[in-house]
DRENDO-1510 file (C-alpha; in Angstrom, 1 decimal, always signed):
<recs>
REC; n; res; u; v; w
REC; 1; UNK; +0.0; +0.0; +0.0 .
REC; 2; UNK; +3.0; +2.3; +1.4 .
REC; 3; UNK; +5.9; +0.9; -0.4 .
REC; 4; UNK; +8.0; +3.2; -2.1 .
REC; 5; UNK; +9.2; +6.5; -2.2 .
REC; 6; UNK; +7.2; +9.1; +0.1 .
REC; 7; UNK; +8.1; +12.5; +0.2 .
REC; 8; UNK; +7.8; +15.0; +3.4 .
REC; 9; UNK; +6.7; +17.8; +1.7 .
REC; 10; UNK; +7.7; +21.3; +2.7 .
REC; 11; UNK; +5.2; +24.1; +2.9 .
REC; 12; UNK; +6.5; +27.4; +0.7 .
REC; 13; UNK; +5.4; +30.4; +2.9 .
REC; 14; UNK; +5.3; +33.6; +1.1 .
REC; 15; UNK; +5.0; +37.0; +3.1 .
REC; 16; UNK; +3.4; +34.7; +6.4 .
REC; 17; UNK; +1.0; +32.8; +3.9 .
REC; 18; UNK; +1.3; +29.3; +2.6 .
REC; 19; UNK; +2.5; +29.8; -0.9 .
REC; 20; UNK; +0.1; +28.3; -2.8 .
REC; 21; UNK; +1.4; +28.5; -6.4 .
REC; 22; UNK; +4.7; +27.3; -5.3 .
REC; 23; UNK; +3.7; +24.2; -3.2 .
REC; 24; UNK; +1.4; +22.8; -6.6 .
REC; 25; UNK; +4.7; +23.8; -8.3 .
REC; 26; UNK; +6.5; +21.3; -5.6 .
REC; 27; UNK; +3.8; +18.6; -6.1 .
REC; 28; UNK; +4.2; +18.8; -9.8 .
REC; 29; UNK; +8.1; +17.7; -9.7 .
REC; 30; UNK; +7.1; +15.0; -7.1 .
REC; 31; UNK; +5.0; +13.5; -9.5 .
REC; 32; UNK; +7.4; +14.2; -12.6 .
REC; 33; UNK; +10.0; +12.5; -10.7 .
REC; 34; UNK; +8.2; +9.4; -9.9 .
REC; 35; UNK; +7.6; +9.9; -6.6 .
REC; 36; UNK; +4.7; +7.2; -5.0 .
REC; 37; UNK; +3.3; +10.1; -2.3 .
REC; 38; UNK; +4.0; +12.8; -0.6 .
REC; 39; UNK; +3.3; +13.9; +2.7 .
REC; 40; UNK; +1.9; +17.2; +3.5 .
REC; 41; UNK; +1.5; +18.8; +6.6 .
REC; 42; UNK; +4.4; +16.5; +8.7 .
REC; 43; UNK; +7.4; +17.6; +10.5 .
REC; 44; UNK; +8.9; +18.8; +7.1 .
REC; 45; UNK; +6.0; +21.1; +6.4 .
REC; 46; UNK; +6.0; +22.8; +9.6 .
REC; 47; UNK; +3.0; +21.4; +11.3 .
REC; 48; UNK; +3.3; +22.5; +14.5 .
REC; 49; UNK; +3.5; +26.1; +12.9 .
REC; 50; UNK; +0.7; +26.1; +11.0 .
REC; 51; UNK; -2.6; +26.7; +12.7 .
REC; 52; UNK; -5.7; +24.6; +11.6 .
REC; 53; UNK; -7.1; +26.1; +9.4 .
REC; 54; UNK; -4.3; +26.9; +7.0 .
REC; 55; UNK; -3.1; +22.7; +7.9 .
REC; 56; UNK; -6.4; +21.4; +5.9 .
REC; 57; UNK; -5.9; +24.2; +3.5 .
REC; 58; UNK; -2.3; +22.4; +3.0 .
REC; 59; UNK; -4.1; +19.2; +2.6 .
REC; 60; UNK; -6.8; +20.8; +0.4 .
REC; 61; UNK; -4.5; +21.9; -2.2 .
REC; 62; UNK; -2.7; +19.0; -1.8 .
REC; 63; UNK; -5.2; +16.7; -2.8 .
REC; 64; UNK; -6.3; +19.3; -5.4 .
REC; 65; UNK; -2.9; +19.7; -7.2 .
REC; 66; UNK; -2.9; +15.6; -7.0 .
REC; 67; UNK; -5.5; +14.6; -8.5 .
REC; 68; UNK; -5.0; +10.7; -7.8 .
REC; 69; UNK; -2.0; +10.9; -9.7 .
REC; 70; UNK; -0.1; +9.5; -6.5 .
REC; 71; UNK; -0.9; +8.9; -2.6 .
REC; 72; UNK; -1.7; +11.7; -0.4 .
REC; 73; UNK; -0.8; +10.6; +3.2 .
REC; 74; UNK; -2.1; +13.7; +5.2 .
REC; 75; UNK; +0.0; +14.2; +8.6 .
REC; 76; UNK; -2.9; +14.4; +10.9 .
REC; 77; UNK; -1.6; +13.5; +13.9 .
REC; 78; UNK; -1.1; +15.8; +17.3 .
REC; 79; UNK; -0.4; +15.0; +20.9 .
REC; 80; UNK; -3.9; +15.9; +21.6 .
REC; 81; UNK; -6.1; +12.9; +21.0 .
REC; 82; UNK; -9.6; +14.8; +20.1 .
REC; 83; UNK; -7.3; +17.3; +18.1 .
REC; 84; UNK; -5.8; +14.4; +16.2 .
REC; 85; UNK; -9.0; +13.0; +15.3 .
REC; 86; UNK; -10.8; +16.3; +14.3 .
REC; 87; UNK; -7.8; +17.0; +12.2 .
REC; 88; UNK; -8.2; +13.0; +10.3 .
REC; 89; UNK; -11.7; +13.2; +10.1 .
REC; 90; UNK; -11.4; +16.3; +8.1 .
REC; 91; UNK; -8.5; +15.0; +6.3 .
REC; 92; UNK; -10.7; +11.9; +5.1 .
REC; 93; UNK; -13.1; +14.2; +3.8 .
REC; 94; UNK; -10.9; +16.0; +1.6 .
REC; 95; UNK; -10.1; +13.1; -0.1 .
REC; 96; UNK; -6.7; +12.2; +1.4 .
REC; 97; UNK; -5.3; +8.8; +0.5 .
REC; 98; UNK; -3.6; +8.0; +4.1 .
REC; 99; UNK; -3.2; +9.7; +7.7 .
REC; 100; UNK; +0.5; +10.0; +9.3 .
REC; 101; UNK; -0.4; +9.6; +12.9 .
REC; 102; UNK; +3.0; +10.7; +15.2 .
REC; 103; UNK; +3.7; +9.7; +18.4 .
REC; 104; UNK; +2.0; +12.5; +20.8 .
REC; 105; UNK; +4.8; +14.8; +21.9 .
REC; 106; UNK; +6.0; +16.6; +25.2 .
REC; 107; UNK; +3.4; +14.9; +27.2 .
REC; 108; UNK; +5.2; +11.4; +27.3 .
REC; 109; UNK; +2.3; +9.0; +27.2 .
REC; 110; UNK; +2.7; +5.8; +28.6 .
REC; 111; UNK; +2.9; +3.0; +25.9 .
REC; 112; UNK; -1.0; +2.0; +27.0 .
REC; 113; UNK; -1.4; +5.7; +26.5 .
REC; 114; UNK; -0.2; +5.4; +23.4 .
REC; 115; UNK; -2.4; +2.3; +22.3 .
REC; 116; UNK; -5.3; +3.8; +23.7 .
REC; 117; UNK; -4.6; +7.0; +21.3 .
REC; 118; UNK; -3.8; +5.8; +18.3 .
REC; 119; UNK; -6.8; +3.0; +18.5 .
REC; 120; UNK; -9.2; +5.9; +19.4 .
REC; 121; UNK; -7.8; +7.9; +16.2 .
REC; 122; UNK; -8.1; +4.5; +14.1 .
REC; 123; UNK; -11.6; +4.0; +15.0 .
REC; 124; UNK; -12.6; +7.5; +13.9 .
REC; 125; UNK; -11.3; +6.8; +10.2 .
REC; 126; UNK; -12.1; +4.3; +7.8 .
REC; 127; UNK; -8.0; +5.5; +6.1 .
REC; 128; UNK; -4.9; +3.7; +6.0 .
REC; 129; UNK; -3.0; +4.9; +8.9 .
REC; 130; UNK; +0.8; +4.8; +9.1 .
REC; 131; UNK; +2.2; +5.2; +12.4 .
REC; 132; UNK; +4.8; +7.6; +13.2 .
REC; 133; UNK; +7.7; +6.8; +15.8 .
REC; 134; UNK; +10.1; +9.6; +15.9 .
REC; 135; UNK; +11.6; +9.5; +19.6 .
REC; 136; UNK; +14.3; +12.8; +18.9 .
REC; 137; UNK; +11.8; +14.7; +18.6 .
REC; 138; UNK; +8.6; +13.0; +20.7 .
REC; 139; UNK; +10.9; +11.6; +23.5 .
REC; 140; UNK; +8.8; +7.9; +24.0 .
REC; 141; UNK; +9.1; +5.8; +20.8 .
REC; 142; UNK; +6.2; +3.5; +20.1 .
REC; 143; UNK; +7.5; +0.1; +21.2 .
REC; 144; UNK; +7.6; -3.0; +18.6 .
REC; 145; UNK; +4.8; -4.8; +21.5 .
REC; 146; UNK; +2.3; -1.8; +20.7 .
REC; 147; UNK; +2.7; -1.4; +17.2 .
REC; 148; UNK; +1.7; -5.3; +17.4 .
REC; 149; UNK; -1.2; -4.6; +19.6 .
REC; 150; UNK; -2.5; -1.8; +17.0 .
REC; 151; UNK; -1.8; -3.6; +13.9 .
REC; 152; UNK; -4.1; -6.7; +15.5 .
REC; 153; UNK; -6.6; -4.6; +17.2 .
REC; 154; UNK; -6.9; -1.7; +14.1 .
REC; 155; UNK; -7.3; -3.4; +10.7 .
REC; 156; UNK; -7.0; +0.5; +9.3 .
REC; 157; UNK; -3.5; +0.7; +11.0 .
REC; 158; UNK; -1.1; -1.2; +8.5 .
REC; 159; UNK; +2.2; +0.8; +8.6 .
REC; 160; UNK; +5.1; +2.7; +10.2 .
REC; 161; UNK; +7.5; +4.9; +9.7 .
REC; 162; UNK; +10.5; +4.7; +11.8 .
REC; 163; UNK; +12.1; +7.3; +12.2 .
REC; 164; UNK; +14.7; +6.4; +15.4 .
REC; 165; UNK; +17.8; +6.2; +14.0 .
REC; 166; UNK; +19.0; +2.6; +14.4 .
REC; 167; UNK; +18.3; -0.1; +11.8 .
REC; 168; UNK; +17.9; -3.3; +14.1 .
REC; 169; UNK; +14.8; -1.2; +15.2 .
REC; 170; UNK; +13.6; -3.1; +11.6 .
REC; 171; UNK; +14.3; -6.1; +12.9 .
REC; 172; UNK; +12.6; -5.8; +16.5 .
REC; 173; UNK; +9.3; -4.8; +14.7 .
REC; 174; UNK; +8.9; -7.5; +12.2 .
REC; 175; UNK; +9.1; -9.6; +15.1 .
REC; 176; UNK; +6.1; -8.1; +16.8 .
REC; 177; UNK; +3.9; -7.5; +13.9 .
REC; 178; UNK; +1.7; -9.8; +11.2 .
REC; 179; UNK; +2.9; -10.4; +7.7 .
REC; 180; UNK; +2.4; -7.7; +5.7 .
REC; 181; UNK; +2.8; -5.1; +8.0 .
REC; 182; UNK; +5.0; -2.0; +6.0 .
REC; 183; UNK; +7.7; +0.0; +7.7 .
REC; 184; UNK; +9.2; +3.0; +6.3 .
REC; 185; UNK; +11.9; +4.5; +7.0 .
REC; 186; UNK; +12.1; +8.2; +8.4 .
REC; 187; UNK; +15.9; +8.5; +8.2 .
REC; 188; UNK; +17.4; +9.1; +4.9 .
REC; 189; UNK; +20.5; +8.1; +5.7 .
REC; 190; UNK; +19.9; +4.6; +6.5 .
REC; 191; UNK; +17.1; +3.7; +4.2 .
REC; 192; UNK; +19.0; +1.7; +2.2 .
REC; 193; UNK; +19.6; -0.3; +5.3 .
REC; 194; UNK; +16.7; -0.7; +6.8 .
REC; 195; UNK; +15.7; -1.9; +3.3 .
REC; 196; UNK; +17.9; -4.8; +3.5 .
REC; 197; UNK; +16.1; -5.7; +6.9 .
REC; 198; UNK; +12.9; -5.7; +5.3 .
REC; 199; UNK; +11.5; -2.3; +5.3 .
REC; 200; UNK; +9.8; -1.5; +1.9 .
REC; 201; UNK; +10.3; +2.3; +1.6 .
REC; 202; UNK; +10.7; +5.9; +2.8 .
REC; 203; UNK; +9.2; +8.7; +4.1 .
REC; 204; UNK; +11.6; +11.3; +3.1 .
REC; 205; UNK; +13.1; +14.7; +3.8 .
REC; 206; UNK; +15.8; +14.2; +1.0 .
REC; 207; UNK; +13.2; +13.6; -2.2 .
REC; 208; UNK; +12.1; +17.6; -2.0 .
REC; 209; UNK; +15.6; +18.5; -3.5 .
REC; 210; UNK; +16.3; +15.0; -5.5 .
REC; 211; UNK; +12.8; +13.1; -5.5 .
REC; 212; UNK; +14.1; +11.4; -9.1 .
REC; 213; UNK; +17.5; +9.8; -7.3 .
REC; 214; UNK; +15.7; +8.9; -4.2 .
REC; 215; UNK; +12.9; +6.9; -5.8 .
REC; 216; UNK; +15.1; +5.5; -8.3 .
REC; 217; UNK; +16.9; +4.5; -5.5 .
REC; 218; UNK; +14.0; +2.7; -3.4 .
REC; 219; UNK; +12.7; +1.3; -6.6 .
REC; 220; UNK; +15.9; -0.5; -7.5 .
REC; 221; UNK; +16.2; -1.9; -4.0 .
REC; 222; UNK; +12.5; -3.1; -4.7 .
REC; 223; UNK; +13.0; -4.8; -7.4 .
REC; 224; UNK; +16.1; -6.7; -6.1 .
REC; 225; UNK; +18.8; -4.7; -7.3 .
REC; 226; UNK; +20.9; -3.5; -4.4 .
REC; 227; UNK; +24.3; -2.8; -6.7 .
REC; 228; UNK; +22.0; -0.2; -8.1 .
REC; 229; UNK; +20.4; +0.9; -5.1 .
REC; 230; UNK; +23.9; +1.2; -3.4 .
REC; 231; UNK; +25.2; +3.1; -6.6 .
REC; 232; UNK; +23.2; +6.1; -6.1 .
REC; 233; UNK; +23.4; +5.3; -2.8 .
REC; 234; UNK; +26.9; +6.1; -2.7 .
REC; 235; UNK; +26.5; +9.3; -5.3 .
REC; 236; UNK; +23.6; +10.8; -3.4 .
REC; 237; UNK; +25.1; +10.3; +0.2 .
REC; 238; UNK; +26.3; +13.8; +0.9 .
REC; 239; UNK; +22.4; +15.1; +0.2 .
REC; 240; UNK; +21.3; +12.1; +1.7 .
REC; 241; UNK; +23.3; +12.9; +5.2 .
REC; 242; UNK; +25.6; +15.9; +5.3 .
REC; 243; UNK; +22.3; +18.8; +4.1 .
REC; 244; UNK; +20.4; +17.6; +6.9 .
REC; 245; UNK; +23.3; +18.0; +9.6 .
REC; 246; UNK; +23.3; +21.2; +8.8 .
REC; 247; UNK; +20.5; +22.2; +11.0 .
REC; 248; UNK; +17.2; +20.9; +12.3 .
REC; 249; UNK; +14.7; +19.7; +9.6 .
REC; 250; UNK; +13.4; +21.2; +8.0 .
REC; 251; UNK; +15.7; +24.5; +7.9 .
REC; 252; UNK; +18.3; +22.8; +6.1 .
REC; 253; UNK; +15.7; +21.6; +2.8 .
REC; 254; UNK; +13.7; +24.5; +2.8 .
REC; 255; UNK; +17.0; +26.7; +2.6 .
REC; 256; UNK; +18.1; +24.2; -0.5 .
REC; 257; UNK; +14.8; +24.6; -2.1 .
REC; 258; UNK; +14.6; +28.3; -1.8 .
REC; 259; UNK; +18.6; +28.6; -3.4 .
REC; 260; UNK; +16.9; +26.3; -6.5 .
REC; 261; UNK; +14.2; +28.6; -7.2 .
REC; 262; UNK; +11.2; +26.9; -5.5 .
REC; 263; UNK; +10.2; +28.8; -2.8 .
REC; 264; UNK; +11.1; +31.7; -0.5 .
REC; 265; UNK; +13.4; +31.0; +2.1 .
REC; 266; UNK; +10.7; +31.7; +4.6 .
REC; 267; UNK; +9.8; +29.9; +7.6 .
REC; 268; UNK; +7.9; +30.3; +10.6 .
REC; 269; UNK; +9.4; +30.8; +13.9 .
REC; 270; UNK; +10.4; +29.4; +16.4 .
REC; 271; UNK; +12.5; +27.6; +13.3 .
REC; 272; UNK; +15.0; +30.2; +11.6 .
REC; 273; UNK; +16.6; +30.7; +8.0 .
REC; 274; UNK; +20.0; +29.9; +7.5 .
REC; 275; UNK; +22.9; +32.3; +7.3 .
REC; 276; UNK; +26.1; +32.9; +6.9 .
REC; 277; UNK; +28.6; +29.7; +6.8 .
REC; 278; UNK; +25.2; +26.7; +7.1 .
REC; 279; UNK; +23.8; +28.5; +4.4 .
REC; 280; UNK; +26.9; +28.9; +2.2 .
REC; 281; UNK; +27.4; +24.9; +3.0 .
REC; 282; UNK; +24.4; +24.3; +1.5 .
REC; 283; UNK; +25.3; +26.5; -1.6 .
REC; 284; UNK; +28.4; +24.5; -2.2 .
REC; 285; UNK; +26.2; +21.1; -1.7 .
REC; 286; UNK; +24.2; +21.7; -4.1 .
REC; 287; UNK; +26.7; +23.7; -6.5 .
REC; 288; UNK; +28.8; +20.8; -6.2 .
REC; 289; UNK; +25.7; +18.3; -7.8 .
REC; 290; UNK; +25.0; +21.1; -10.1 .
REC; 291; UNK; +21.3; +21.3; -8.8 .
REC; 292; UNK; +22.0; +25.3; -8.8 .
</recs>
């Protein structure tokens, strides 16, 4: 259902507005590239910035610019229970292909707290929900035992994106959940890894700036044919890793997207633009793959 190439999709602001011609601009590479989804309204595209109103607008135009050319997996997801399913309820109605449904943040649920959540948000939807563990940011991660619980107790919940850092984290969740079950990985660094162990795609931050190399590179690995995968791999790394050191996601991306002409630089505070030498790295990043 999930498998492929995802992309986290950033929001172009424009003078404190969502940049409407310059996201369907966005979406319209996405899909040129050969892209399976995107991902509005995630970590990438500012969520927790964007207030609700303009987030369904996101989604809106999202699923506008679309038009079933390729999944929409809306990021619907909040550490607020009732806000989370207000916010996927809508989402469904707008015609979104998936929810992205993060781990609530700062309050540190429990892992019953977290089943509880995530089968109260499942139950409002009749959508495909993917799961989002992302510990850096949320602090608890969603452990392997309750992503088994869900996936046997939700029929709607049937994937994750894991986005922890460390590839046996593969490994420890195919053990705990049925056949079938998809994971995705939320690291661009280590998809290619958690690939081998059986995940069957990405979620990724990477794709906004190179969506054609990065599902070119998922696809190959799909299809068996790792030396390729591994190739561009290899050639892609320092986009793949070294960009998104820089700073926190999505500053880094957003930055490289404004210096190739596809968005202002803008974003919303607390986050800030880059300057001076993090900005010039970025220049000579993507100077140095002649993407400007």
């Amino acid at each position: 259902m999930f498998a492929g190439t995802h992309t986290a999709i950033i929001t172009p602001f424009r003078d404190g507005q969502v940049d409407e011609e310059a996201f369907r601009q966005l979406i319209e590479k996405q899909i040129e590239a050969g892209v399976e989804g995107i991902v509005p309204v995630g970590t990438t595209g500012e969520s927790p910035t964007l207030d609700p109103e303009e987030h369904l607008e996101v989604i809106r135009i999202a699923v506008d610019a679309v038009k079933g050319r390729i999944k929409v997996i809306a990021g619907t997801g909040a550490n607020s229970t009732s806000e989370a399913i207000e916010l996927t309820e809508a989402a469904e109605k707008l015609g979104v292909d998936g929810s992205l449904q993060v781990t609530p943040y700062y309050n540190k649920p429990s892992q019953e707290g977290l089943y509880r959540h995530f089968k109260a948000v499942a139950e409002s939807t009749t959508l495909p929900i993917m799961l989002y563990s992302v510990p850096g940011r949320s602090v608890v991660e969603i452990a392997p035992e309750t992503a088994g619980r869900l996936a046997a107790d939700c029929e709607n919940i049937v994937a994750i994106k894991e986005a922890g850092g460390k590839v046996e984290r593969v490994d420890e969740l195919k053990a705990a959940l049925p056949e079938g079950f998809e994971i995705l990985s939320g690291d661009d660094p280590i998809t290619l890894e958690m690939m081998k162990r059986g995940a069957c795609g990405a979620v990724s931050v990477a794709s906004n700036i190179i969506p054609g190399p990065v599902s070119d590179m998922i696809r190959a690995m799909n299809a068996g044919d790792a030396a390729k995968a591994e190739e561009l791999q290899e050639k892609y790394f320092r986009l793949l890793n070294d960009l998104m050191a820089i700073d926190t996601n999505p500053v880094p991306v957003k930055a490289a997207a404004a210096l190739m002409g596809y968005c202002t630089e803008e974003i919303r505070l607390p986050m800030v633009a880059l300057e001076g030498d993090k900005l010039e790295q970025v220049r000579v990043l993507l100077s140095d793959y002649n993407l400007i």
